[in-house]
N, C-alpha and C positions, 0 to 999 in steps of 0.2 A: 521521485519514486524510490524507496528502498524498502529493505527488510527490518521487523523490529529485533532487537537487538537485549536480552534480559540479563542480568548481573545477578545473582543471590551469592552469597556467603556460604555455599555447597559447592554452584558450581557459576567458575569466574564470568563465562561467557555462552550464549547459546543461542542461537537461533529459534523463533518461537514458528515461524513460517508462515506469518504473514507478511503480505506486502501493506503498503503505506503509502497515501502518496500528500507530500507534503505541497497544504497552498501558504497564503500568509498567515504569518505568526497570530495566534496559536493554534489554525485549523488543521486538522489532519482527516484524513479518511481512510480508513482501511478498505481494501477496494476486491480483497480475496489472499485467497493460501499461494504460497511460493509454486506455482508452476509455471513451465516457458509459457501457455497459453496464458497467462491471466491479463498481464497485458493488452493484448489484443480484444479480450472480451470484454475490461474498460473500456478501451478505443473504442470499441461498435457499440459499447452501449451509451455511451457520450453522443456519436454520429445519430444515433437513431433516437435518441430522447432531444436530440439539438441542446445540449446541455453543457455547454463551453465556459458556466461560472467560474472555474477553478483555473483556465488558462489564461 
């Protein structure tokens, strides 16, 4: 799981504030905006869908 990460030719580096959470190459899922809770509202929504594909 990380943040994405964007490069332009303005500006070198920036945070766009999403999170990410990376399975096998090339799947990705963006799973919500940078906040401490977002985490945790994946976690419960994994547990309560029973939805463990990506672990």
């Amino acid at each position: 799981m990380g943040s994405l990460v964007v490069s332009t030719p303005v500006l070198a580096r920036y945070k766009i504030g999403d999170l990410v959470r990376a399975y096998r190459p090339p799947y990705f899922r963006c799973i919500g905006r940078a906040r401490w809770h977002t985490p945790l509202v994946h976690t419960w929504r994994m547990v309560k869908t029973l939805d463990f594909g990506g672990l």
